[in-house]
Structures are given as C-alpha cells and as structure tokens.
C-alpha positions in Angstrom: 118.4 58.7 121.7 120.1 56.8 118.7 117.8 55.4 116.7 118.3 51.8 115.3 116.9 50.2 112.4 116.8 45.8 112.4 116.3 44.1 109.4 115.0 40.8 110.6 114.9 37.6 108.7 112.8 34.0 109.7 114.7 31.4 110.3 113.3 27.7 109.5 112.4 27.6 113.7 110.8 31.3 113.5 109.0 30.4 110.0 107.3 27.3 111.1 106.0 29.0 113.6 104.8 32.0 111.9 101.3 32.4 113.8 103.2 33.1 117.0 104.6 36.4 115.4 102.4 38.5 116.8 103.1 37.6 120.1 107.0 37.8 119.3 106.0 41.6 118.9 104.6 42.5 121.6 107.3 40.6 123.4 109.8 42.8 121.3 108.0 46.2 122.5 109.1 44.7 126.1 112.6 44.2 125.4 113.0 47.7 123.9 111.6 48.6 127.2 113.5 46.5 129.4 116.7 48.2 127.5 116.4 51.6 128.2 114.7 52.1 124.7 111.5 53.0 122.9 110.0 51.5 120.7 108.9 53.5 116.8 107.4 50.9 115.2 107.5 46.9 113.0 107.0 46.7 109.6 106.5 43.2 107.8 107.9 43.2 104.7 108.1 41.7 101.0 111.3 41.2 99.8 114.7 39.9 101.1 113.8 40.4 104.9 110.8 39.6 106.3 110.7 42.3 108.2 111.5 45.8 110.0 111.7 46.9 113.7 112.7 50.3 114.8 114.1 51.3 117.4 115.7 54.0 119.6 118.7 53.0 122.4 120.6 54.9 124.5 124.0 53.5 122.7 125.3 51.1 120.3 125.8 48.6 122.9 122.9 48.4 124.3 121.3 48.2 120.3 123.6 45.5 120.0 122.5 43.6 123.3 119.1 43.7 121.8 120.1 42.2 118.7 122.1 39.4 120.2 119.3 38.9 122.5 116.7 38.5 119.5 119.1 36.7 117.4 119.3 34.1 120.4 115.6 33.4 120.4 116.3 31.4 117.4 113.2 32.8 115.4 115.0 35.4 113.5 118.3 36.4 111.8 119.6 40.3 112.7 121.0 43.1 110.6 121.4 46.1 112.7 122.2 49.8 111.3 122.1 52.7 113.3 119.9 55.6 111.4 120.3 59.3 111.2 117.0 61.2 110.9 117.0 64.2 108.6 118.2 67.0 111.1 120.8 64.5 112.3 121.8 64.4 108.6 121.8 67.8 108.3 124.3 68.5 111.1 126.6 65.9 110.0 127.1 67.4 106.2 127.3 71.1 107.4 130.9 69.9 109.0 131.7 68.8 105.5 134.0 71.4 103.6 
C-alpha cells in the first residue's frame, strides 16, 4: 500500500485543548483502520508542525478522505504527501535514462 506522510498543525481549538491529544491518537489509529489503512506510526514534533502521522492507504483518495476527515475535526491543520520508501525510489530512477 501507498504510504502517506501528514504534517499536522494545532489549530487555536486543537491547542487549547492539548491534553486531549492522546486520545486524538488513538482515535486516529481507528480511522486509518476504518479506511482500509494501517497505521506506521505519530511523531510530535518541534518546529513548524506540531506533528507527524504516517500512514499507509490503499490510494490517494482514500489518503485524502482521511485528511479531510481530520482536517474537519477542527483540532488540526493537514499537509498530506505521498512517500516513496527506498526500494520504491529505486525503481522509479532505474526508468530514468
């Protein structure tokens, strides 16, 4: 499956209520579930986004179902890009000439 890499960002709803996060997780592991997808992992991070959630779908409308979805929760703004893992790399520059 494709994997998909969201770059989430609090908004002032998701912020305030930062000690809820946790729960937003594991609420996040269900709708990558409920998707057709699995769940890799969730960083939080330092930096311009608060944090990281990967995650593999079976296409790049379902990946974008899920971030509407989360995005419409109101606690965090999406950026969604679709990652290639090495081997995947690898294929795609052996068609280069």
């Amino acid at each position: 499956m494709p994997t998909y890499v969201t770059l989430l960002e609090y908004t002032e709803q998701g912020i305030s209520t930062v000690e809820s996060s946790p729960d937003r997780v594991e609420a996040h592991k269900d709708l990558v579930a409920d998707l057709g997808g699995e769940f890799v992992d969730f960083y939080v991070t330092m930096g311009q986004y608060d944090g990281v959630a990967i995650a593999e779908f079976p296409d790049d409308e379902t990946a974008a179902e899920y971030a509407l979805i989360l995005g419409k929760g109101g606690n965090v703004r999406t950026e969604t890009l679709r990652g290639f893992n090495e081997g995947e790399f690898r294929e795609i520059v052996e068609d280069i000439s």
